[in-house]
C-alpha positions in Angstrom: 103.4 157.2 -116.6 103.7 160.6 -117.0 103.3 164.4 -115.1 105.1 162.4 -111.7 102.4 159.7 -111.2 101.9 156.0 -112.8 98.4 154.9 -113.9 97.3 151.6 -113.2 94.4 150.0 -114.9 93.3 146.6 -113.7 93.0 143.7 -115.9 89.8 142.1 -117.1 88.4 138.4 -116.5 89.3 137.7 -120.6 93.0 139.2 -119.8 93.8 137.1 -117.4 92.3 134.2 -119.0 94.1 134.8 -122.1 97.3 135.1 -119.9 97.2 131.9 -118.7 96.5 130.1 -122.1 92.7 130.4 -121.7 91.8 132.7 -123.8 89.2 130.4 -125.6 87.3 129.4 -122.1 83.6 130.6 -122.0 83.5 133.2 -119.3 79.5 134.2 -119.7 77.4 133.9 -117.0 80.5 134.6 -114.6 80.8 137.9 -112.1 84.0 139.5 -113.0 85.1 139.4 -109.6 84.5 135.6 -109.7 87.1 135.4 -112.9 89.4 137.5 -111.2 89.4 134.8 -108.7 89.8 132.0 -110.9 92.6 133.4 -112.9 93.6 136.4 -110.7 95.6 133.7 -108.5 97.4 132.0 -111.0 101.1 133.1 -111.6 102.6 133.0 -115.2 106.6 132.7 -114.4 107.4 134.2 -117.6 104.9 137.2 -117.4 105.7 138.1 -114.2 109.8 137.9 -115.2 109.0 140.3 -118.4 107.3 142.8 -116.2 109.5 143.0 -113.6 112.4 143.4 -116.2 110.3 145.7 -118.7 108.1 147.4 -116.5 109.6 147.6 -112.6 113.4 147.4 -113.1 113.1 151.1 -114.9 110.8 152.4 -112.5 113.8 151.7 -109.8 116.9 152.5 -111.8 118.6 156.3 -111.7 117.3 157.8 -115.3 120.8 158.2 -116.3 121.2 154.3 -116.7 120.4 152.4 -120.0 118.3 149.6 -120.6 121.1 147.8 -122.1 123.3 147.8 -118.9 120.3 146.7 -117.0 119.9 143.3 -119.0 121.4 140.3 -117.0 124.5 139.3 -118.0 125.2 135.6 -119.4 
């Protein structure tokens, strides 16, 4: 993020695999595109939880709030 615009790199085929606790799976001989698709649908609840907290929550609060009074309470 930075000068008004967010940057967006995509993930590789060993990202996602390691993501999903397959980091160790051979992934020669495979088109990227065809790990993408192997992984790339594949949801991690607790990723995607940590980035929508870390990462999109502070991309949709006013700058003036703190992280702290964005946490959840208990």
């Amino acid at each position: 993020m930075g000068h008004g615009q967010i940057r967006v790199r995509w993930m590789t085929g060993l990202e996602y695999a390691r993501l999903m606790g397959a980091g160790w799976y051979n992934l020669s001989g495979l088109r990227e595109s065809q790990v993408h698709y192997g992984f790339g649908d594949a949801v991690a609840v607790p990723v995607v939880s940590w980035l929508s907290r870390e990462a999109l929550a502070p991309l949709a609060l006013p700058r003036w709030q703190t992280r702290e009074a964005s946490q959840p309470q208990p």
